[in-house]
C-alpha positions as CSV (number, residue, x, y, z in Angstrom):
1,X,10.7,51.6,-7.2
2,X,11.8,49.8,-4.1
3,X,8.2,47.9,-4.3
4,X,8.5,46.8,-7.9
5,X,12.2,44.8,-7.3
6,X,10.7,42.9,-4.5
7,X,7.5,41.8,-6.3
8,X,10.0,40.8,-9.2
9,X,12.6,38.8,-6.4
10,X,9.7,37.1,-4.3
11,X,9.4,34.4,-6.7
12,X,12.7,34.2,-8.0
13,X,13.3,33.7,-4.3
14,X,10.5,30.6,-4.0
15,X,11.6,29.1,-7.4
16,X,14.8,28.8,-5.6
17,X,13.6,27.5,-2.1
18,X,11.4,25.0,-4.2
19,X,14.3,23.6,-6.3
20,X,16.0,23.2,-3.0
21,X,13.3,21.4,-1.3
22,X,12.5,18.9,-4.3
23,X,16.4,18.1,-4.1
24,X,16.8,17.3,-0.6
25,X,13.5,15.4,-0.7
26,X,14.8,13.4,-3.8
27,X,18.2,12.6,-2.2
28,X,16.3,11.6,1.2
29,X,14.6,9.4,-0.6
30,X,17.4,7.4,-2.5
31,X,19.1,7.3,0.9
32,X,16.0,5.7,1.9
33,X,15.5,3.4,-0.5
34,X,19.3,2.2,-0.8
35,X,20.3,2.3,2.8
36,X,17.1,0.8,4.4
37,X,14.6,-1.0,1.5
38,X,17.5,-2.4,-0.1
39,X,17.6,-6.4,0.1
40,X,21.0,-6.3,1.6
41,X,19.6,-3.7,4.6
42,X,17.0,-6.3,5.2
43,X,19.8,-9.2,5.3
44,X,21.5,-6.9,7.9
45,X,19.1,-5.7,9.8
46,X,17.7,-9.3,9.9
47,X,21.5,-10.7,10.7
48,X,21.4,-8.5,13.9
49,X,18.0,-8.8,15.8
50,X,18.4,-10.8,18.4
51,X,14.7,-12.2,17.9
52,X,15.0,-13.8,14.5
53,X,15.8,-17.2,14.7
54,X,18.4,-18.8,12.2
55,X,16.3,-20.2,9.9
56,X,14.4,-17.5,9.3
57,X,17.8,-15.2,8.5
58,X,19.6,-18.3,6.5
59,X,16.0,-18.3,4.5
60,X,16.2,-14.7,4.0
61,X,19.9,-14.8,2.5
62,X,19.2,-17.7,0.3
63,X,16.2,-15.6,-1.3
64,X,18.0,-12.5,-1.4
65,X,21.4,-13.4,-2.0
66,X,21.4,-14.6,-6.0
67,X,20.2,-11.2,-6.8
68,X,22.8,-9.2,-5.0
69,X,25.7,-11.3,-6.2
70,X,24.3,-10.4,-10.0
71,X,24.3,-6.9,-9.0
72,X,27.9,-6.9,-7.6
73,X,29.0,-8.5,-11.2
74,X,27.3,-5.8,-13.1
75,X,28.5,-2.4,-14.0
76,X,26.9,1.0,-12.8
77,X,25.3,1.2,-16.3
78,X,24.1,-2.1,-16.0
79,X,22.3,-1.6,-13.1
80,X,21.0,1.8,-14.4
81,X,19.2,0.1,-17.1
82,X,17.9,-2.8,-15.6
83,X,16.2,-0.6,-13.0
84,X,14.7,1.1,-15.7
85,X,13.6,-2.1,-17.5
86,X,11.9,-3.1,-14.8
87,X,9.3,0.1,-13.8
């Protein structure tokens, strides 16, 4: 009897472990993408390395900045859907 209640929890026991794995992957991820792909990471990072000339940061901003000011005047729904749109 003892046998037949572990072959039952086993995969109950990897469903869960899998579910858990996909989740941290998934928020590791949007960390990712928002705290380091993001445009305004880039203007940062950009900002403080001490081997990028002026120009090259004040040409970053300009290219990057019109789109972050949109997104700062948009709502969280907003946003939502215009990510959407664009995949």
């Amino acid at each position: 009897m003892g046998q037949d209640e572990n072959m039952l929890l086993s995969p109950l026991v990897l469903i869960t472990l899998s579910l858990g794995v996909l989740s941290l992957l998934l928020f590791g991820v949007s960390w990712f993408e928002q705290r380091v792909l993001s445009p305004k990471a880039l203007i940062i990072h950009a900002a403080r390395s001490r081997q990028a000339p002026p120009e090259h940061v004040e040409r970053l901003v300009a290219r990057h900045s019109e789109g972050l000011l949109q997104g700062l005047s948009q709502s969280p729904a907003d946003r939502a859907n215009r990510a959407g749109a664009g995949r």
